[in-house]
C-alpha positions in Angstrom: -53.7 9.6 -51.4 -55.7 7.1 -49.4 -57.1 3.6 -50.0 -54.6 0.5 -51.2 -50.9 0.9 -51.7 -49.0 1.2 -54.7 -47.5 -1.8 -56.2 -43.9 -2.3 -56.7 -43.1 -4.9 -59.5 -38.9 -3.7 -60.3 -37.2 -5.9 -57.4 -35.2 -3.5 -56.1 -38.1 -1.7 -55.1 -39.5 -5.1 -53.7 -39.6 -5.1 -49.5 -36.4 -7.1 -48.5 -34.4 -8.9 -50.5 -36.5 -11.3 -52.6 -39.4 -10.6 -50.9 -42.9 -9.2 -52.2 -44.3 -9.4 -48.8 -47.2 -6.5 -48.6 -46.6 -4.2 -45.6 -49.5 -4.0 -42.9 -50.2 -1.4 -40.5 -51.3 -2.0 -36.7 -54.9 -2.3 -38.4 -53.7 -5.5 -40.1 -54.6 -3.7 -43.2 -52.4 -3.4 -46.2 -50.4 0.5 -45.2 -50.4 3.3 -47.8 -47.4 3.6 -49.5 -46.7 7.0 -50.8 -44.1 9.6 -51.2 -43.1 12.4 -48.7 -44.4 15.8 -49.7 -43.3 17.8 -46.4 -40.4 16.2 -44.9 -37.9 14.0 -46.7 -39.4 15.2 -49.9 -39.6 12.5 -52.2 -38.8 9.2 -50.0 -41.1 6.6 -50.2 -43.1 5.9 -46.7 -45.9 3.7 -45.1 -48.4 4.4 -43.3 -52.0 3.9 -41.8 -54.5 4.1 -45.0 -57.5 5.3 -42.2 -54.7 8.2 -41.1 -56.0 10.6 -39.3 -58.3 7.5 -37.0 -56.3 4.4 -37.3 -53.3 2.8 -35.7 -51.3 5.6 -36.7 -48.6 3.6 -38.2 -45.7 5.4 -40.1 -42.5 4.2 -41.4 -40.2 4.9 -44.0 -39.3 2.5 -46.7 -35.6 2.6 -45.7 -36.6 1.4 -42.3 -39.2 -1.0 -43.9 -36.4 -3.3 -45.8 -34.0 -3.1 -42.8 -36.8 -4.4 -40.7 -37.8 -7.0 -43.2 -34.4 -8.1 -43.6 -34.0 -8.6 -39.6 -37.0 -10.9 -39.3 -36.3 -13.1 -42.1 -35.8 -16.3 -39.9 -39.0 -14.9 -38.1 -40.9 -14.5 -41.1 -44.0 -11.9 -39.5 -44.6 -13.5 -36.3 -43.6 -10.4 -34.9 -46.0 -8.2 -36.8 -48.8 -10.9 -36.2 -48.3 -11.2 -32.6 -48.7 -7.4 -32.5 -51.8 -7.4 -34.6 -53.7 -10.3 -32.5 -52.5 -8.2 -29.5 -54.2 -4.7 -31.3 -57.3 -7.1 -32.3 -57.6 -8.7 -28.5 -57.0 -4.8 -27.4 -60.0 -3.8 -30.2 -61.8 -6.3 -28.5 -61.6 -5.4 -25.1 -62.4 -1.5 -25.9 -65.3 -2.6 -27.9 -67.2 -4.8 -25.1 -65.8 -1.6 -22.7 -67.9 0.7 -25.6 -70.7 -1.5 -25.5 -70.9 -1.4 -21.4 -71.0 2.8 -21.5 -73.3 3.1 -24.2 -75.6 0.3 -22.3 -74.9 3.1 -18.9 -74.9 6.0 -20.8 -78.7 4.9 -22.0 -79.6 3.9 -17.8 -78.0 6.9 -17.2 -80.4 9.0 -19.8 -83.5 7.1 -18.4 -82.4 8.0 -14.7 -82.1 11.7 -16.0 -85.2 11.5 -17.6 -87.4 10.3 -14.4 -85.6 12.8 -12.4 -86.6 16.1 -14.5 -90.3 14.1 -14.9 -90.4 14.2 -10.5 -88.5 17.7 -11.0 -91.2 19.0 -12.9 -94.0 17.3 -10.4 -92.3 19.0 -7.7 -92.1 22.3 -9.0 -95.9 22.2 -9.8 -96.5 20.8 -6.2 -94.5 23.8 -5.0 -96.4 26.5 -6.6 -99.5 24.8 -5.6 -98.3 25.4 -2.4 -97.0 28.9 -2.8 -100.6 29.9 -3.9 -101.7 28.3 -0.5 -99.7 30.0 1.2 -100.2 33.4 -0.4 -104.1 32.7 0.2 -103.3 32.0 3.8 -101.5 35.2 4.2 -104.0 37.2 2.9 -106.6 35.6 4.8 -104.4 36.6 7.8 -104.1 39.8 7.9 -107.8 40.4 6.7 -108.4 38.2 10.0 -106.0 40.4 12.0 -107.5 43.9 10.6 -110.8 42.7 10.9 -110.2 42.1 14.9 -108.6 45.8 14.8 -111.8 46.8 13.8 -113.9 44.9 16.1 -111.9 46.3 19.1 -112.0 50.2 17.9 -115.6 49.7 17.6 -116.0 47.9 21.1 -113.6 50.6 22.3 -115.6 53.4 20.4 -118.9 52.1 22.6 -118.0 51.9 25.5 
């Protein structure tokens, strides 16, 4: 089941104690809160609503409350500092993105010219096969002809 998690109103389901704080992912989206259906069937877990292409963030809700409980004083800096770090990170591999598509499109102009000069140079090649072919002809009809000529000289005299 994907999209928003599952609310909790009984406080002893509630993340840490006295807390309603709304678990994130590395996304810095609300996780997915659903029960196990392979392993640990039954338990409660979190994880990465875009599962199977987001942060791939998993936890189970045992690990949740204990992790809550030993950042209290902390309140979520923790979790924050990690999702500013994914977001710079996000960032970075986006403006990287931007760069390859901006090189893969000078890259498919480059290709492009290349096959256009590839395709003049093939023409200009059998153009110049044909030539050549012409030339070799007209060489040995050259040559036989000059056979010719001598036999007859040869023949007269």
């Amino acid at each position: 089941m994907q999209g928003t998690p599952q609310s909790r109103s009984s406080s002893s389901n509630a993340v840490g104690v006295g807390r309603t704080d709304t678990v994130r992912c590395y996304c810095g989206i609300a996780a997915k809160y659903a029960a196990s259906k392979r392993t640990r069937i039954g338990d409660k877990y979190y994880g990465c609503p875009l599962w199977p292409r987001g942060c791939g963030f998993f936890m189970w809700e045992d690990n949740v409350v204990v992790a809550v409980n030993d950042n209290r004083g902390s309140g979520s800096t923790q979790m924050e500092e990690r999702v500013e770090k994914l977001i710079e990170e996000k960032t970075s591999m986006a403006e990287k993105l931007c760069k390859l598509k901006v090189k893969r499109e000078k890259d498919a102009e480059e290709i492009a010219a290349l096959r256009q000069e590839n395709r003049m140079l093939h023409s200009d090649c059998v153009k110049h096969a044909k030539g050549e072919n012409f030339f070799a002809v007209a060489l040995i009809v050259s040559w036989l002809f000059f056979i010719f000529v001598i036999i007859i000289i040869m023949n007269l005299a």
